[in-house]
C-alpha positions in Angstrom: 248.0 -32.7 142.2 246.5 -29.9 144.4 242.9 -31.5 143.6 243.6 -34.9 144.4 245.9 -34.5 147.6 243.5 -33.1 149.9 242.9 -35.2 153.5 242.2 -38.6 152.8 245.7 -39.7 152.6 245.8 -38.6 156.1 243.3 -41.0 157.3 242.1 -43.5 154.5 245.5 -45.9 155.0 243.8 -46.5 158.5 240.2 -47.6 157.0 242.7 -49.7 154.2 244.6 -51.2 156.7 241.6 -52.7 158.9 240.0 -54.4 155.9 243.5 -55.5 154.7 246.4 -55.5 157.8 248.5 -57.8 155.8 251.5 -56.0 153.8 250.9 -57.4 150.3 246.5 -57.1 150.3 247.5 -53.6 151.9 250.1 -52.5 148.7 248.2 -54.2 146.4 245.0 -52.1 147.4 246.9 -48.9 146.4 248.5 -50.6 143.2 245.5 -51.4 142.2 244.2 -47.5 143.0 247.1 -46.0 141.1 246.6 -48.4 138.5 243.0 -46.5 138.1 243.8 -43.2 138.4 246.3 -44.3 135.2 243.4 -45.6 133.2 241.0 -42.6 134.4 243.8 -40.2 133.6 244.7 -41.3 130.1 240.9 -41.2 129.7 240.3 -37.8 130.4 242.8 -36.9 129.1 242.1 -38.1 125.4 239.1 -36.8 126.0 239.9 -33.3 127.5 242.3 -33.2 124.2 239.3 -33.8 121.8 236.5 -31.5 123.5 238.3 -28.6 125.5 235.4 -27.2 126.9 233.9 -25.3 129.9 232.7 -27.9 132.2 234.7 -31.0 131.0 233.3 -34.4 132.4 230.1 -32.9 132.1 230.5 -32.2 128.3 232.4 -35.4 128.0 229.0 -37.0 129.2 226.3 -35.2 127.3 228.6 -35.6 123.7 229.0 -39.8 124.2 226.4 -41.0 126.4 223.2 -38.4 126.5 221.9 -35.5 128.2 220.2 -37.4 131.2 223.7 -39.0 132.8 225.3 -35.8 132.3 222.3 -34.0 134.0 222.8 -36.6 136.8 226.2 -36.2 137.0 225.7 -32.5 138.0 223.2 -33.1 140.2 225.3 -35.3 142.2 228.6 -33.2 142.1 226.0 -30.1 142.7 224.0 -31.0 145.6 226.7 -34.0 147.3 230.2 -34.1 145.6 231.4 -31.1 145.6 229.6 -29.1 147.8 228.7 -31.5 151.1 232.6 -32.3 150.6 234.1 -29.1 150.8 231.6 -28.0 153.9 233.2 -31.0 155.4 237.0 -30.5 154.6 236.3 -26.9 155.1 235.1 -27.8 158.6 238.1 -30.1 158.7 240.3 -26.7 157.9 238.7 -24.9 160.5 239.2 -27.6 162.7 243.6 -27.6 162.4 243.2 -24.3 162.4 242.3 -24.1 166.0 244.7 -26.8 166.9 247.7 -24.9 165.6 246.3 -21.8 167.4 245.8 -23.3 170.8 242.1 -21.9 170.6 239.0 -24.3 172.2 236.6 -23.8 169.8 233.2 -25.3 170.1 231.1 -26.9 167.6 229.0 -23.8 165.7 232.2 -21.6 166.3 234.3 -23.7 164.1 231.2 -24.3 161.7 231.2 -20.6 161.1 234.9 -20.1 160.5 234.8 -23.0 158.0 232.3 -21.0 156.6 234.1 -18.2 156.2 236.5 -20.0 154.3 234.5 -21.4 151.9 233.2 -17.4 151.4 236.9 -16.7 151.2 238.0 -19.1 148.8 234.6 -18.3 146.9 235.4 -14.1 146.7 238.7 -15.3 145.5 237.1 -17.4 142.4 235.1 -14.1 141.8 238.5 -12.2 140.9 239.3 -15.3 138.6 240.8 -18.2 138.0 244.5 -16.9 137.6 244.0 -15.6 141.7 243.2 -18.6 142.8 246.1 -20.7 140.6 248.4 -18.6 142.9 247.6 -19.4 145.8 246.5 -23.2 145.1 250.6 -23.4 143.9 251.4 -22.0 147.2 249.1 -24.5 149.3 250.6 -27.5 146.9 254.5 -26.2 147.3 253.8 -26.7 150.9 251.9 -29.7 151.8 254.7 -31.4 149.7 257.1 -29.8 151.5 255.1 -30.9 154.7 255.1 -35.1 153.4 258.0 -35.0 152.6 259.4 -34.2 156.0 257.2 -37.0 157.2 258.6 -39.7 154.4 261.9 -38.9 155.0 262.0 -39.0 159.1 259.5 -41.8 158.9 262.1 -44.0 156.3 265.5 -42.9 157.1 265.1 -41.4 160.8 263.2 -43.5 162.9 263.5 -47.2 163.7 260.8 -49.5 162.3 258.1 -50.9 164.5 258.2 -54.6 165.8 256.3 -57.2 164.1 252.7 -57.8 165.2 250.3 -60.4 164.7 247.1 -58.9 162.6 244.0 -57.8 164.5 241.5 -60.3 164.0 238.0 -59.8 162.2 239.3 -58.2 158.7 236.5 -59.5 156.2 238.5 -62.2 153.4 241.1 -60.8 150.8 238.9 -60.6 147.8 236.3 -58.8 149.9 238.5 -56.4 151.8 239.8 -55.6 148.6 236.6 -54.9 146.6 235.6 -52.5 149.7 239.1 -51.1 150.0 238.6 -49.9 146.6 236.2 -46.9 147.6 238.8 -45.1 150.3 241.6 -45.9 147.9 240.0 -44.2 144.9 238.7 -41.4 147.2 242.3 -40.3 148.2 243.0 -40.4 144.1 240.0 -38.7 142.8 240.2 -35.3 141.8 242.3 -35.7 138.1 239.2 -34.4 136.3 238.8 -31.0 137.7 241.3 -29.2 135.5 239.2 -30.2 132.6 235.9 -28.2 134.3 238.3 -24.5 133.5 239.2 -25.9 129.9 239.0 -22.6 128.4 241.0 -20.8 131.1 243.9 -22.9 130.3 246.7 -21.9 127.7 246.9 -24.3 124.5 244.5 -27.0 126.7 244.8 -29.7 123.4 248.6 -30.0 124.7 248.2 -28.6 128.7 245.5 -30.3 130.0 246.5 -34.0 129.1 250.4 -33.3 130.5 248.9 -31.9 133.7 246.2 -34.9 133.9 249.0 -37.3 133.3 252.1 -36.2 135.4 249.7 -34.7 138.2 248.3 -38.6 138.7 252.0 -39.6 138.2 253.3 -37.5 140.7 250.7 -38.0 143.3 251.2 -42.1 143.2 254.4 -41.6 143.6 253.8 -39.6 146.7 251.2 -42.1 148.3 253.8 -44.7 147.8 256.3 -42.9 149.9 253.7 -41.9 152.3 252.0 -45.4 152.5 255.8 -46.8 153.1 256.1 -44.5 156.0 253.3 -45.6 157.7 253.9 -49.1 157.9 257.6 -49.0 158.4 257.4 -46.4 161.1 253.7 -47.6 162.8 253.2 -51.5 161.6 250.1 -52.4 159.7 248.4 -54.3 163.1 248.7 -50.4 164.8 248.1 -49.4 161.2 244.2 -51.1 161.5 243.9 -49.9 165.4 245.2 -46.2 164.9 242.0 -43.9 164.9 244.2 -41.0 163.8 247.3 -42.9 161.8 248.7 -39.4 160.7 249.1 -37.9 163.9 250.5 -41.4 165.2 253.2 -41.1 162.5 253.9 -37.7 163.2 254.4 -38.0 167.0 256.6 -41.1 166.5 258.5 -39.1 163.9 258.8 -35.5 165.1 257.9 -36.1 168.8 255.8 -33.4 171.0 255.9 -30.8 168.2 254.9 -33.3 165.9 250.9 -33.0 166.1 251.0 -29.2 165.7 253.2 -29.4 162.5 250.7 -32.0 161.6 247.8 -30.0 162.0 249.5 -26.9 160.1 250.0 -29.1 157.1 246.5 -30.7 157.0 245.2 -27.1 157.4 246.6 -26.0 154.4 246.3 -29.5 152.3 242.7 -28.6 152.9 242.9 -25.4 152.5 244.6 -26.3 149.2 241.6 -28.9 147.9 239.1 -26.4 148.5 240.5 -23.6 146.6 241.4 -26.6 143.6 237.3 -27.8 144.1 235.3 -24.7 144.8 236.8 -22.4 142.0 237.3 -25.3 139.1 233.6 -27.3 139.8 231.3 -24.1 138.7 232.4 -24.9 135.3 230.3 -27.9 135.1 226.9 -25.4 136.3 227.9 -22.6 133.3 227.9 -25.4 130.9 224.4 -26.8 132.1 223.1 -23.4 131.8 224.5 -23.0 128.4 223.0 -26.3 127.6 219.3 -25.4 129.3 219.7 -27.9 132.3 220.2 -25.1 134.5 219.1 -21.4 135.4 220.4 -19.3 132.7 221.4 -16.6 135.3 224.2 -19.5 136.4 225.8 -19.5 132.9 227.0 -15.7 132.9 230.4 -14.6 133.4 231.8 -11.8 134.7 232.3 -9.6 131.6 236.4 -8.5 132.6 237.6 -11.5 134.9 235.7 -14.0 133.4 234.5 -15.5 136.4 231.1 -17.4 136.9 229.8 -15.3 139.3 226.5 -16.8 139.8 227.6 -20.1 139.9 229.9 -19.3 142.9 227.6 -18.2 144.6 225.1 -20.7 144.5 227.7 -23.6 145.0 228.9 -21.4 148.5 225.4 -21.5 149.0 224.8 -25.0 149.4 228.0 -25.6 151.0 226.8 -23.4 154.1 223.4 -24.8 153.9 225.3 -28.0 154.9 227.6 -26.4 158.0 224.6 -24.8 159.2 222.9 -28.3 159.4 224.6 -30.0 162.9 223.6 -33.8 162.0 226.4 -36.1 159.8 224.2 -35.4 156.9 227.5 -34.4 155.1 229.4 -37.8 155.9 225.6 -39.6 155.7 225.6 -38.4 151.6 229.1 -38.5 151.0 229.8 -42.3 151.7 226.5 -42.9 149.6 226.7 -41.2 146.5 231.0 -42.1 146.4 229.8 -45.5 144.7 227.4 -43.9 142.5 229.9 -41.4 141.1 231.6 -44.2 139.9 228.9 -45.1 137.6 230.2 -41.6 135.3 233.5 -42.8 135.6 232.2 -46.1 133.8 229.8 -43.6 131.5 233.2 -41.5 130.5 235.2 -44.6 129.4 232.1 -45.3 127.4 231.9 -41.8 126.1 235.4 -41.8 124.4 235.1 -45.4 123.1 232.2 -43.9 121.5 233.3 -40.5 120.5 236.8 -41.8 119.1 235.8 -43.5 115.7 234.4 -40.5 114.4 237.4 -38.5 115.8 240.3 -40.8 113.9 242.9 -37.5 114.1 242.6 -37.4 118.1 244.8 -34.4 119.2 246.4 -37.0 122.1 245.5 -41.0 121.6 246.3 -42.5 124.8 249.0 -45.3 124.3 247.7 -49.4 123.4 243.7 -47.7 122.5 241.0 -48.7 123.6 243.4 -50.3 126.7 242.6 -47.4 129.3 239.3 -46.7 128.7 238.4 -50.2 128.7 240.2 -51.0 131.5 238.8 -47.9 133.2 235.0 -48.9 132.3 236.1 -52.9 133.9 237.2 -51.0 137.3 234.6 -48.7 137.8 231.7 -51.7 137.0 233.4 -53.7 139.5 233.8 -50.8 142.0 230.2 -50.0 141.2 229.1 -53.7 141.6 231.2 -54.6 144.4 230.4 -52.0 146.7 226.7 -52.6 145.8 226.7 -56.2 147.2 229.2 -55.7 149.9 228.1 -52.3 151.6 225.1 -51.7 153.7 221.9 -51.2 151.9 221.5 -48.1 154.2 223.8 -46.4 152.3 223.9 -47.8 148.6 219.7 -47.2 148.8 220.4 -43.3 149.6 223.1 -43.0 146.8 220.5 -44.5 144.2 217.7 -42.6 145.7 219.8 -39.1 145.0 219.8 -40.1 141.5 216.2 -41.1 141.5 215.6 -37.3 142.4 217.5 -36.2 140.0 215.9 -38.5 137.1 212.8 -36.8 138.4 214.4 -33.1 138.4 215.1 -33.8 134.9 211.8 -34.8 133.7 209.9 -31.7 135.0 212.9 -29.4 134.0 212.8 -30.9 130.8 208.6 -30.9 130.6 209.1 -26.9 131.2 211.6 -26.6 128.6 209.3 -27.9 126.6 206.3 -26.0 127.3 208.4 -23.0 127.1 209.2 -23.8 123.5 
């Protein structure tokens, strides 16, 4: 749950609500979401069951589909996914951290304190995984604590707002809901990093698909509460208009003290994602390197704490490669390559379909198979194909052009592998 609650639910219900300010599009949208993270939980799941292994959707790639999308995959999550998001949440951090402090920072000062954090959070993964499981509990203990304070004053404390005619200009239904599917999913991504530390988990056959299952479980749940708030407390036309819809609900809910509250909680939500994404994602470079798709130097662990040392550090690396670079080349990448991670959603499905006949005694067979990882393959080729033909070519062209790079990484890395031989 602490992967996957980070800071979009804080502001994707406002990009959901413009493309869909009617109440039943706009529930239907997140339905539709949950439904998703369901199928892509009970897929990895299965899957985390049958091959608990260091590096976990990347393995789950290389064993059922090949060595080039699981290549890909990592280059993605590598140089965009991972790394350009948590410089940007980190940044985010920074940012409520200076709100609840009262301090004016400017621009390159809170671009070095987000740096700092990501080379805190980082020396942290160097003492282990265990460390950081500590303090990732803490961080999810409290920004629960922190929704639910807004659920309950926004459903039970505070009047709800008058109806409103919707703003006009929302694209159709069936379009707005094809492109609402990319912040919906955004907000409920983050299921498959437990299975990156397989190995660090006790008994992961039986842990890893309970925590996949009832952390997806528990965070719909959430966002339902939380989505419920919204529109009872702010109305879906304000909903669409709102630049900032959390600290709209918070001020109508907790008054004057409400922003700073607000800012506290999104602080250490992010604060929380970072320490989930930056110590689990290495797992996924250590099992490159163990596979020869990456420096061997990246595949060592640290011989008492077991901690991938090297892969740490390159990760933090990029990440303040991307907070010392002032353009929106973080947001820029981000929104391009979101689509394209979507196509190894697809490839998983298609990895257990493929893996499970020869694997008839599965340690956990998710219920009515092949049901979720169809259904999971279905929504990620329509998220995948949708967003193609709806979203500017600006942006779909740089997401395929990253994996264009990477198809041509792996041909000369694989040429010197080669040679080498």
């Amino acid at each position: 749950m602490g992967g996957i609650i980070g800071v979009g639910i804080f502001y994707k219900p406002g990009e959901v609500a413009r493309l869909l300010p009617e109440t039943a599009p706009y529930f239907s949208a997140w339905a539709i979401g949950a439904l998703a993270a369901v199928a892509g939980a009970m897929t990895f799941a299965e899957l985390a069951a049958l091959l608990p292994r260091e590096g976990g959707w990347f393995e789950y790639l290389r064993e059922g589909v090949g060595r080039l999308p699981a290549f890909l995959f990592a280059w993605i999550v590598l140089l965009v996914v991972s790394t350009g998001a948590s410089a940007g949440v980190a940044e985010f951090c920074a940012l409520q951290v200076a709100s609840v402090a009262g301090w004016e920072a400017s621009p390159s000062a809170l671009r070095g304190l987000a740096a700092v954090i990501v080379l805190g959070v980082t020396a942290m993964g160097c003492r282990g995984v265990k460390t950081g499981a500590v303090l990732q509990n803490a961080c999810m203990a409290a920004k629960l604590l922190a929704i639910a304070v807004f659920v309950v004053a926004g459903l039970a404390l505070v009047a709800p707002a008058a109806p409103a005619a919707p703003p006009a200009g929302a694209p159709s239904i069936p379009t707005g809901l094809v492109r609402a599917t990319l912040p919906v999913l955004f907000t409920f991504g983050g299921w498959q990093l437990v299975t990156y530390i397989a190995p660090s988990v006790e008994d992961p056959v039986r842990t890893l698909p309970r925590a996949i299952l009832g952390g997806v479980a528990g965070v719909a749940a959430v966002y339902g509460l939380l989505n419920l708030a919204y529109v009872r407390v702010l109305g879906l036309p304000a909903l669409a208009t709102e630049p900032d819809v959390a600290s709209a609900l918070a001020v109508a809910t907790l008054g004057d003290h409400g922003a700073r509250f607000l800012s506290g909680a999104m602080a250490i939500s992010a604060l929380g994602f970072l320490v989930a994404t930056l110590i689990s994602t290495p797992g996924i470079y250590v099992a490159m390197a163990r596979q020869g798709l990456f420096f061997a130097s990246a595949g060592r662990v640290h011989p008492r704490t077991g901690a991938p040392v090297n892969a740490l550090l390159v990760q933090a690396a990029v990440c303040c490669l991307y907070l010392a670079w002032t353009g929106d080349v973080k947001g820029q990448l981000g929104d391009s390559v979101v689509f394209a991670e979507w196509i190894f959603h697809g490839l998983c499905a298609l990895a257990l379909l493929r893996l499970a006949p020869g694997a008839p005694d599965r340690p956990f067979r998710s219920p009515l198979f092949p049901l979720f990882p169809a259904l999971y393959a279905l929504i990620a080729t329509g998220v995948v194909v949708g967003n193609l033909g709806s979203s500017p070519w600006s942006v779909t062209s740089l997401g395929l052009g990253v994996l264009a790079l990477g198809a041509v990484v792996y041909g000369a890395w694989s040429g010197l592998l080669r040679r080498a031989d």
